[in-house]
N, C-alpha and C positions, 0 to 999 in steps of 0.2 A: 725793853723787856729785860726783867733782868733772870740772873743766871744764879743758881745752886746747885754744885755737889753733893751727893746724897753717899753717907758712908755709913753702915753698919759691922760690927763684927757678928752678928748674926748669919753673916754669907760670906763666901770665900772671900779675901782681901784680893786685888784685883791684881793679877801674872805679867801685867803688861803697862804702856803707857794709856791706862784709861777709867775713867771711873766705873763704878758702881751703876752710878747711875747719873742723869744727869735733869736738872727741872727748870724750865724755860716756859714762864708764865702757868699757867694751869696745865701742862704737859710735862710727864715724866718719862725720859727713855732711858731703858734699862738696858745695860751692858749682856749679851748673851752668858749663859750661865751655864756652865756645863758640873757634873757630877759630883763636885768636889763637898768636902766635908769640911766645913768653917774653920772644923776646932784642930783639925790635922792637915789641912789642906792634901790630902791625898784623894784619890779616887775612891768613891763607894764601893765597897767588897759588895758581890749579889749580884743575880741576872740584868735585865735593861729596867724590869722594872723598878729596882732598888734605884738605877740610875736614874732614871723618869723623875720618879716621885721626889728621889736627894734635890733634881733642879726647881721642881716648880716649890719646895720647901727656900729653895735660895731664893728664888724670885718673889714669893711672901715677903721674906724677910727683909729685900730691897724695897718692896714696893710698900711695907707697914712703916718701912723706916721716912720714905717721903712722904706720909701722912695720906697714905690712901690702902688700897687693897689689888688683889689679883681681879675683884669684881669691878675695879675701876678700868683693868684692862681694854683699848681700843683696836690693838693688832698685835699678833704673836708670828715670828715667825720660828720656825723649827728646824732645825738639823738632825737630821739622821744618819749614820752610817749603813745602814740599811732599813729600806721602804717596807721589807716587814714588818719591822715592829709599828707600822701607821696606827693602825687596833689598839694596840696599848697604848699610846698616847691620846687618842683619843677617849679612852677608859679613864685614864688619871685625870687628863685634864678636868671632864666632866666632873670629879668630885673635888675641883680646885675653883672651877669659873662657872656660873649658874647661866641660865638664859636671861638675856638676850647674848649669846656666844659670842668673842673678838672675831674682829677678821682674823686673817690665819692665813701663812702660805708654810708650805712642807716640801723640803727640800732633802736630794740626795745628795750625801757628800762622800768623797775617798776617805775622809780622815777628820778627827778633829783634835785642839789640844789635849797633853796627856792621855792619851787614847781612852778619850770618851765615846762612847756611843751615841748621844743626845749632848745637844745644844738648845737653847730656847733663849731669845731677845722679846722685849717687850714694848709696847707703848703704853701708859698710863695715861686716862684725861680726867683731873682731879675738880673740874669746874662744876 
């Protein structure tokens, strides 16, 4: 099977040793994505929801760039630094990924890079 890295400037250029994303036959895994802004790579100014929305606009952008969609989505998993804001993610998400919904797990965290709120990694099946 073979292997492609999937690169966009459309979404933060990746902080670390790791891609974007990564496409392994008709699967696409997408690097978690936390709030940053492509064009300044700084955090979103604005409450969780500014941060919400800034992530699943990156993971668009990753996922249009490997020739698919957020509606190709098969699992999401989510980071929170707090399980309040679940309802808001759940709100955004729904006007990002239509039914039949991804799986999903949502997770609490102490922290995440540059003091983001929200993280969100992805799986893509493009077949």
């Amino acid at each position: 099977m073979s292997r492609q890295t999937i690169h966009t400037e459309r979404a933060p250029q990746a902080i670390g040793t790791y891609s974007q994303a990564v496409r392994a036959g008709d699967t696409v895994y997408l690097s978690g994505q936390v709030p940053l802004d492509p064009a300044t790579m700084q955090l979103v100014s604005g409450d969780i929801e500014a941060q919400i929305r800034r992530v699943f606009e990156n993971l668009k952008a990753v996922a249009e760039a490997a020739g698919g969609s957020l509606a190709h989505a098969v699992k999401m998993n989510v980071f929170l630094t707090d399980l309040a804001h679940f309802g808001k993610v759940n709100e955004i998400m729904a006007s990002y990924c239509g039914k039949p919904y991804p799986a999903r797990a949502v997770v609490g965290v102490a922290q995440l890079p540059r003091g983001a709120q929200v993280e969100i990694e992805c799986v893509l099946h493009l077949g």
